[in-house]
Each structure stands twice: as structure tokens, then as C-alpha cells.
C-alpha positions in Angstrom: 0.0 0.0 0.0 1.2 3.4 -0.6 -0.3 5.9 1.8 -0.4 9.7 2.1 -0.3 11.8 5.6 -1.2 15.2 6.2 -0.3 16.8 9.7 -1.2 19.9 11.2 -0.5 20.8 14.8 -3.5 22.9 15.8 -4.9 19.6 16.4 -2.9 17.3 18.6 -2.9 16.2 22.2 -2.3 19.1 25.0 -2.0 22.5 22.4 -4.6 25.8 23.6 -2.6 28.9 22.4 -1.4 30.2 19.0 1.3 30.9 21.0 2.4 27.4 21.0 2.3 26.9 17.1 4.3 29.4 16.7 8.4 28.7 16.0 9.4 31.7 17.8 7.6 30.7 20.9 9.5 29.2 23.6 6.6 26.5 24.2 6.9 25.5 20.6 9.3 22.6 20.9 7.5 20.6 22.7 4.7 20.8 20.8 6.1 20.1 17.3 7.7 17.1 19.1 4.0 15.7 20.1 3.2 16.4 16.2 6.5 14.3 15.3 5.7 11.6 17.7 1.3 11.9 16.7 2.9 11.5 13.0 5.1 8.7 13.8 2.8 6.8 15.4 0.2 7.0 12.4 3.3 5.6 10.3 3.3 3.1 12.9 0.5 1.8 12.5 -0.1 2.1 8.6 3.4 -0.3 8.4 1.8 -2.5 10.4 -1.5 -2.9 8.2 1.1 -3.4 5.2 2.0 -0.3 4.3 5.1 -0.7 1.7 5.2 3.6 0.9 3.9 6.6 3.2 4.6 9.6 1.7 3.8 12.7 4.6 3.1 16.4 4.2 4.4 18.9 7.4 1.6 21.0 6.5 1.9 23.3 9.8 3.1 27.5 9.1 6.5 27.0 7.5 5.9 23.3 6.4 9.1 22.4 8.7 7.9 20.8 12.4 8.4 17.6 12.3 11.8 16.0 13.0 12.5 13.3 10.0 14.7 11.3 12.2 12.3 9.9 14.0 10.3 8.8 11.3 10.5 5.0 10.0 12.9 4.7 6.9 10.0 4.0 4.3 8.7 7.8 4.2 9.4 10.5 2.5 8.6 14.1 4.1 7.3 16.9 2.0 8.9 20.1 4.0 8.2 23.6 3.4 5.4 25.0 0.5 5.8 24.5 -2.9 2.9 27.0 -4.2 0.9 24.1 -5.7 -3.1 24.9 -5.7 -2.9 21.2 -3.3 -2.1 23.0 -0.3 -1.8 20.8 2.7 -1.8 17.8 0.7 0.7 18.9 -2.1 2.2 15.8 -3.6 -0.5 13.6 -3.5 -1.9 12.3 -7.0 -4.1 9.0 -8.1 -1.0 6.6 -7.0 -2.1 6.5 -3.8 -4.1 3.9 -2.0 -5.3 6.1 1.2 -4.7 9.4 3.1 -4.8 10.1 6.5 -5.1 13.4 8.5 -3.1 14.3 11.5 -3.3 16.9 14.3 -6.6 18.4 12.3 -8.5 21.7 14.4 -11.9 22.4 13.8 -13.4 25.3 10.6 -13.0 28.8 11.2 -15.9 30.1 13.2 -16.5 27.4 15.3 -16.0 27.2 19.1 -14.4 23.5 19.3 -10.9 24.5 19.4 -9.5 27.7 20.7 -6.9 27.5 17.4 -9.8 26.8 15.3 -9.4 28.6 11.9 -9.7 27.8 8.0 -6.3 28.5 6.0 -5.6 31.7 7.5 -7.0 33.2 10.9 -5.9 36.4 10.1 -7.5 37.1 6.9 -10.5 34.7 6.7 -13.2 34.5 9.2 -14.6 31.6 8.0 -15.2 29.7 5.0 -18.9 27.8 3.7 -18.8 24.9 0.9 -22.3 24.6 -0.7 -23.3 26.2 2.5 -21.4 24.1 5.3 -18.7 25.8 7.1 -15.8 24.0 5.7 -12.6 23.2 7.5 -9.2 22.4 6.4 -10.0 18.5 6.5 -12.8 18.8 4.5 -11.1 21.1 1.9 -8.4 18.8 1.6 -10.2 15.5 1.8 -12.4 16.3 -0.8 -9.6 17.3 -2.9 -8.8 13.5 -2.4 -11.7 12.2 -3.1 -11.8 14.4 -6.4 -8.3 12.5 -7.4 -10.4 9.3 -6.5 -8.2 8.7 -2.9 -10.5 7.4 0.3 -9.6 9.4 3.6 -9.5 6.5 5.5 -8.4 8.0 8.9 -8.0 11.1 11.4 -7.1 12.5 14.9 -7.8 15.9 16.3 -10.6 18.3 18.5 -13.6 16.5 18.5 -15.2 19.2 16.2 -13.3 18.2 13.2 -13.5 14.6 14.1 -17.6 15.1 14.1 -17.2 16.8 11.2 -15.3 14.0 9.3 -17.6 11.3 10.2 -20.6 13.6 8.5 -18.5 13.7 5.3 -18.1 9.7 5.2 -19.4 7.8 8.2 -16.7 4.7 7.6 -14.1 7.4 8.7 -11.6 6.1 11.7 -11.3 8.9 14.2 -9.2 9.2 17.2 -10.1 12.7 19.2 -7.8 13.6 21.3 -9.0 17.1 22.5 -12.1 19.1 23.0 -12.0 23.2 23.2 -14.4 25.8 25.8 -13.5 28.8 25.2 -10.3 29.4 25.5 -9.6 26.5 27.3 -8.5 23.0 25.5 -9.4 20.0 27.4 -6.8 17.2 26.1 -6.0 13.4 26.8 -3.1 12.5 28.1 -0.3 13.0 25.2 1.2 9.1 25.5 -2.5 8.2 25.1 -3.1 9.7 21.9 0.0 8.4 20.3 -1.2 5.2 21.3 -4.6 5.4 19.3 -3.4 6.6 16.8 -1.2 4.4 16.3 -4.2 1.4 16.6 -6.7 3.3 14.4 -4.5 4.2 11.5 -4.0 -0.1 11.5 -7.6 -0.7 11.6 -8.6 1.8 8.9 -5.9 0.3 6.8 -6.8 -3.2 7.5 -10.5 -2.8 6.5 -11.9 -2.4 3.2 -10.6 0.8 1.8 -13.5 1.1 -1.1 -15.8 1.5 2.3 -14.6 5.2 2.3 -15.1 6.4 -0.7 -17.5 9.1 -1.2 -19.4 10.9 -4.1 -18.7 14.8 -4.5 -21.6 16.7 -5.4 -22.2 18.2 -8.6 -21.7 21.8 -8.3 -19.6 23.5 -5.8 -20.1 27.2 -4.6 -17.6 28.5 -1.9 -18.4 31.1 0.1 -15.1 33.4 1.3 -16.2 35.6 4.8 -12.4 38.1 5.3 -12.0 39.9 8.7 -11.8 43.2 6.9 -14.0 44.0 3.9 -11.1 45.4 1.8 -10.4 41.8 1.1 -14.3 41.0 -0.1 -14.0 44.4 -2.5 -10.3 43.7 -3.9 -10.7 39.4 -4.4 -13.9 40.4 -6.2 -12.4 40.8 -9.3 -11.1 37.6 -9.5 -12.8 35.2 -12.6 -16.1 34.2 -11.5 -16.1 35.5 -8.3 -19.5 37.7 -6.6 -19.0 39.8 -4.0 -22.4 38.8 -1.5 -21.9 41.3 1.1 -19.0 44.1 2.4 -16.9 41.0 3.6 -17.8 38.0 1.6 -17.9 36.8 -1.9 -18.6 33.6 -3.6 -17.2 31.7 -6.1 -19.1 28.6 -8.1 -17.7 26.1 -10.4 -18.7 22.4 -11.4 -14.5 21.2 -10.9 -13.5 21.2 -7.5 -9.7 21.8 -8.5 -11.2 25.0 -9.7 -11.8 25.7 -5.8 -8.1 24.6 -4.7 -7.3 27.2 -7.3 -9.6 29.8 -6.4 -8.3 29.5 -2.6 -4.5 29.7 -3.4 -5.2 33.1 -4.6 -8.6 34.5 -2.6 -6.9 33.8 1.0 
């Protein structure tokens, strides 16, 4: 099997503050090791289920977190942004038998995660697919599912997690926080390395068709900025309606046309 990971690190075990995303923060360390050790333990468990390639995107701020050495020897780490309209999961293509999401937060606009955000807290609000607030999994996974790849597993807030099992119920989940406020309630950190190292095997080991999921038709995305400047300037990109002083919308039937619309509206 050859296998694709994404990892973010608004979404694993213990993390409450922007502050501790952030490189230049002295509680950053620790927390890029939890992602290294989140992300090892998903490679874990996909080489267990048979995995023969895994192929893993640092898709965190500079794309450069997660320490490769401590990684097994049959990945290959995607550091640092190429431009690609893929995003987060840049590098993926039909090849691949499964993807996987790690240390996933919940959408902009929502209360699950005190990180939660879509792309870019400091321009975008939030984000709407077809009129569902959309969040950086579901972005990505149906990007995926456009290329014809099953998301077959995740771990992060319990937001995203409920989020995901909307989008395809046969989804394996591991949640391994939950956000009040500004608060972040978390299990312990050993804990979630251990399930997700247990569910990325099951949802490998099962039928991988299960997860395959039909994208709609049409797709109309739905862009709310933090300052309306944004709404009036991005407005005159192709296709693109400005719906009110901080939003526009842009519709297309080819969802690659909304990876490509993102890459340059946010």
C-alpha cells in the first residue's frame, strides 16, 4: 500500500494557544515534538496494516515541524510550501491507496478548538462549501476524493473529528481534544499516540472502497475576510460575486477550480 499523511498541529494532544504553534515561541518545541511523535505513530501503525510507501506532508506555518529522524525509513517528508493549488496535501496524485489526516482543528468560526481557523485566521473569518462551514479537513479531503483517494483516517478536537464522520461515516477517528472557550481539554499525550497508532492499522486493515465518497455536482464557496477590503479587492477575480461588504462567492462544477480559487482569494 502506498499511503499519504497530512499533519497539522492545531490539532494534537495538550496544544490551547497560537502561542504554541508558533516557531518563535519558547513553548513551541514541545509541541512540534507531540506532532512528530502523533505523526510517527500514524506511520506506525499504517506499516503494520502493510503499508510498503507513506509519503507525509508537514503542512503546519513553514511546512518544517516535524523532526524526520524519528520517522520509520519507508517515508518520504514533504517540508516547506511548494505554491501548488494542493495545499496541505501537495504531492499527492491517483497513485495512492489512502490518506490520512493528523493533528486536524476544527473550521474557522466554530467554538471547538481555541486554534480553530480555515487557512488563515488572520484574513479569513470563515469559510462555507455549498453552505457548510468548511474546514481544512474537509477542503483537503475532498480534494482526495476528487483525485479518487479514500480518507480512510483522522485524529484531532472533537469538532473536526464530528465533522469528518458527516462527510463519510466509515471514517476512523481518534479525538484527542475538546475546546471551551479558550480553554482545551486534552488526553493524556502518550494516550493519543497510542490510538493513533491502533486506528490508522484498523482503517488500513479494512476495506478501503468503504470510504469512498461521491462529490456533489456543483460547488459554490463562500469566502467571509476579517476586513472587507479583502471581499472588495478578491472580487475581481474570474467568477467570483461579492455577496456582502466581507464576503464573496465563487461557483464552479470542478473542484480543483476551488483549490485554485483558494490559493489566490486567502
Amino acid at each position: 500500500m502506498k499511503i499519504f499523511i497530512s499533519a497539522d498541529i492545531e490539532g494534537i494532544a495538550g496544544i490551547a494557544s497560537w502561542e504554541e504553534a508558533r516557531q518563535t515561541s519558547l513553548d513551541y518545541p514541545y509541541f512540534a515534538e507531540q506532532m512528530t511523535e502523533e505523526v510517527a505513530a500514524a506511520c506506525e501503525g499504517a506499516n503494520i496494516a502493510g503499508a510498503k510507501e507513506i509519503v507525509i506532508k508537514d503542512a503546519h506555518g513553514s511546512g518544517r515541524n516535524i523532526d524526520p529522524s524519528r520517522l520509520p525509513e519507508n517515508t518520504k517528508l514533504i517540508r516547506g510550501w511548494s505554491g501548488h493549488p494542493y495545499k496541505m496535501i501537495d504531492g499527492i496524485d491517483e497513485s495512492f491507496d489512502a490518506i490520512a489526516f493528523i493533528g486536524y482543528h476544527s473550521h474557522g468560526g466554530s467554538d471547538k478548538n481555541p486554534l480553530a481557523h480555515t487557512i488563515n485566521s488572520s484574513v479569513v473569518d470563515y469559510m462555507k462549501l455549498n453552505g457548510e462551514y468548511l474546514s481544512e479537513f474537509l477542503l483537503h479531503s475532498y480534494l482526495a476524493t476528487y483525485l479518487g483517494v479514500p480518507t480512510v483516517f483522522l485524529s484531532g478536537d472533537k469538532g473536526v473529528c464530528q465533522e469528518a464522520k458527516r462527510f463519510n461515516e466509515n471514517i476512523i477517528t481518534v479525538v484527542v481534544s475538546k475546546g471551551k472557550g479558550a480553554s482545551s481539554r486534552s488526553i493524556h499525550p502518550n494516550k493519543s499516540i497510542k490510538h493513533i497508532k491502533v486506528g490508522m492499522e484498523e482503517a488500513l486493515k479494512g476495506d478501503l472502497a468503504k470510504n469512498k465518497v461521491e462529490l456533489p455536482n456543483k460547488f459554490s464557496l463562500e469566502i467571509r475576510y476579517n476586513y472587507h477590503d479583502n471581499a472588495y479587492k478578491n472580487s475581481f477575480y474570474p467568477g467570483v460575486v461579492q455577496n456582502s461588504q466581507k464576503s464573496i462567492i465563487f461557483e464552479t462544477d470542478d473542484y480543483f477550480e476551488i483549490m485554485r480559487a483558494a490559493s489566490f482569494l486567502i
